[in-house]
C-alpha positions as CSV (number, residue, x, y, z in Angstrom):
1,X,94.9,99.7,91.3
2,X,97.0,96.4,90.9
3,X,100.8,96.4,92.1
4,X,103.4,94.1,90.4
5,X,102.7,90.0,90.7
6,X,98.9,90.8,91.5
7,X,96.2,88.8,89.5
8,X,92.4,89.2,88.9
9,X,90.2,87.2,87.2
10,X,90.7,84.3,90.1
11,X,87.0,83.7,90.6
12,X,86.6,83.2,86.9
13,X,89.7,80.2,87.1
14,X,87.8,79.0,89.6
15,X,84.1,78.8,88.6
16,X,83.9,78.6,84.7
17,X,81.9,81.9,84.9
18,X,82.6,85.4,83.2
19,X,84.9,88.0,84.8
20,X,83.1,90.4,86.7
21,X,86.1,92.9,86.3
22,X,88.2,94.4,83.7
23,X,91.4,96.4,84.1
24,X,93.6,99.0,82.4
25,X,97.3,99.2,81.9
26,X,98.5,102.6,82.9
27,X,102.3,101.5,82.1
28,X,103.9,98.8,79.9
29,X,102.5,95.8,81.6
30,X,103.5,91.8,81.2
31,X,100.2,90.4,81.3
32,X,100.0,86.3,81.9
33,X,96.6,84.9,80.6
34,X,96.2,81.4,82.6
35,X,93.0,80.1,80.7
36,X,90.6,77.5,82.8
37,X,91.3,74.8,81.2
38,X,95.1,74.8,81.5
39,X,94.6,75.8,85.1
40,X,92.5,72.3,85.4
41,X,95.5,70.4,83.4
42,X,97.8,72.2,86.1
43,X,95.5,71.0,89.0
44,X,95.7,67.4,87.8
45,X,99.0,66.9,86.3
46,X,100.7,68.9,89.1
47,X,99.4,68.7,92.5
48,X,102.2,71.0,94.6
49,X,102.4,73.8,92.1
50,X,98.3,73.9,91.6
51,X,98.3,73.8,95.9
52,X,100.3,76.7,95.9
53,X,98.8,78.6,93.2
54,X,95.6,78.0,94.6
55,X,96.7,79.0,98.7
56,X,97.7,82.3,96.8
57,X,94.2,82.7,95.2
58,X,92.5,82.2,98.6
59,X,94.7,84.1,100.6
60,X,94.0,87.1,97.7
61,X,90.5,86.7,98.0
62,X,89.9,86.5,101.5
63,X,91.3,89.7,101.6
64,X,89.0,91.1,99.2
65,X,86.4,89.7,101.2
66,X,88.0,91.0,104.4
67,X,88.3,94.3,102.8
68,X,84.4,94.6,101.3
69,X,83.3,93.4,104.9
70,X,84.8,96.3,106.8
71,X,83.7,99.1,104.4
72,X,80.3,97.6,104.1
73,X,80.3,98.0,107.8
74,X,81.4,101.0,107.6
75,X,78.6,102.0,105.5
76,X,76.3,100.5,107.9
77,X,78.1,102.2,110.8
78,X,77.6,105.6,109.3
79,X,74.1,105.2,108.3
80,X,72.6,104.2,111.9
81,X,74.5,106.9,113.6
């Protein structure tokens, strides 16, 4: 479930590749589609915005990482006890 001012789709920005994920408004949503190639215009043409933007999109998805890690674990955990 997404809250207000999250994103998905980052790894996508990132890599070129397809999203993995797809998402479902349950309430009137504003939806921002930032398409790769504008994001690379934005990383050349404006290097302090595109640093922030991308510190955000790191931050997000080393949580996400963070997150998977401990339930995998946690998995793991309860399957060797």
């Amino acid at each position: 479930m997404l809250k207000e001012n999250n994103f998905y789709g980052e790894l996508s920005i990132l890599d070129g590749r397809s999203h993995s994920a797809s998402v479902e408004a349950v309430e009137d949503t504003k939806v921002l589609i930032l398409h790769k190639r504008s994001m690379d215009k934005l990383l050349n043409e404006n290097p302090v915005t595109a640093f922030n933007i991308l510190r955000a999109m790191t931050i997000e998805i080393c949580e996400l990482l963070r997150q998977m890690n401990a339930k995998f674990m946690d998995m793991v955990n309860y399957v060797w006890e």
